[in-house]
C-alpha positions in Angstrom: 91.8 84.7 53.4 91.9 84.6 49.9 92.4 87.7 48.0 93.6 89.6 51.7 97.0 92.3 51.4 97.9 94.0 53.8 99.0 97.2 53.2 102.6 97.9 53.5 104.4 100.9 55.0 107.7 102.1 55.1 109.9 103.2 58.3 109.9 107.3 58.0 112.7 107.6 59.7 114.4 104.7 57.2 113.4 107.2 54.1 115.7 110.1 56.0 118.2 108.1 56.6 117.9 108.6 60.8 119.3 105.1 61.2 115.7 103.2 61.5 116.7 99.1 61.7 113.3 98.3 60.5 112.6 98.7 56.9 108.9 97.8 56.4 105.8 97.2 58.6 102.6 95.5 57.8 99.0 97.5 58.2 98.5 94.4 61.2 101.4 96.1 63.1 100.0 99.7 62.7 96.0 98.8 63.5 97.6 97.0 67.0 99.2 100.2 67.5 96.7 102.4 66.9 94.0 100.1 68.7 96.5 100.3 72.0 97.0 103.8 71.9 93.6 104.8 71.6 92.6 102.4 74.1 95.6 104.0 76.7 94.1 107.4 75.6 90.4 106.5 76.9 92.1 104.8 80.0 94.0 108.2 80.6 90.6 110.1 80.9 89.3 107.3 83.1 92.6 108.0 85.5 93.7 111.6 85.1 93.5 113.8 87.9 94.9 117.6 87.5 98.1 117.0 89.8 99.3 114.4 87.3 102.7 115.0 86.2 103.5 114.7 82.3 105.3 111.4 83.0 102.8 109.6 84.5 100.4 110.5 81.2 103.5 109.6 79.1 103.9 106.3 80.8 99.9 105.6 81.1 99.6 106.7 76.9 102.5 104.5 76.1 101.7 101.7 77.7 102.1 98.4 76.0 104.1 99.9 72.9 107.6 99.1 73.8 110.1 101.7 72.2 107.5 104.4 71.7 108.4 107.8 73.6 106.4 111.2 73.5 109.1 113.8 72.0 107.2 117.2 72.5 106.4 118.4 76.0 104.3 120.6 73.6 101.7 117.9 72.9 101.5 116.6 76.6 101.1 120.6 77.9 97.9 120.6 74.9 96.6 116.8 76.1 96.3 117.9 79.9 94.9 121.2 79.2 91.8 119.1 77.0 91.7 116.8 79.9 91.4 119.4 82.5 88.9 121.6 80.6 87.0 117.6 80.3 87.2 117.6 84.1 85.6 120.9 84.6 88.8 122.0 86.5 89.9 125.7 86.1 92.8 126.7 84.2 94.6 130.0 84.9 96.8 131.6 82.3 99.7 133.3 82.9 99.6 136.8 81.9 102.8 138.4 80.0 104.2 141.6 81.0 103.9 143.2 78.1 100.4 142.6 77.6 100.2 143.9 81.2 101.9 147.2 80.4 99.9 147.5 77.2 97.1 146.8 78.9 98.0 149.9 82.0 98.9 152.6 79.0 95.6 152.0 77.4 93.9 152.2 80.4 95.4 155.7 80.9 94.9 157.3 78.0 91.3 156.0 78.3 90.6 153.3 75.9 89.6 150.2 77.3 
């Protein structure tokens, strides 16, 4: 096409010097990559069931992007607890003890 750039992006591990090999990628690369991810995101809803563990929704979100890995157990724990509030399952929290204990004195002294 005449008159087409693509945009070009540098490795943000390259620019703190974590030992990226790759110095560049092209705005062709990223759209792939985002189109596959979002599409492994709507297949997840399609599949998920509440006993999945977090490495089957790793492995079913990175699929097809070879080298990619989910760091944070964080942002799994926050994906399945969105999916299961999607599904209509119930999600229990588990209750500190001090907020248990806080929760007992006020009731003593009369203030809840």
């Amino acid at each position: 096409m005449a008159g087409y750039c693509p945009s070009v992006y540098i490795c943000g591990s390259k620019q703190h010097h974590k030992g990226c090999h790759n110095k560049f990628t092209y705005a062709p690369e990223v759209g792939g990559f985002v189109f596959r991810y979002i599409a492994n995101m709507m297949r997840l809803k399609e599949v998920f069931k509440p006993s999945m563990r977090d490495q089957q929704i790793a492995r079913i979100l990175t699929d097809g992007l070879s080298g990619v890995r989910i760091r944070g157990a964080s942002s799994i724990a926050v994906l399945r607890r969105m999916l299961l509030t999607q599904s209509g399952a119930r999600i229990y929290t588990r209750v500190h003890d001090g907020t248990q204990k806080q929760g007992k004195k006020l009731a003593r002294e009369g203030r809840t």
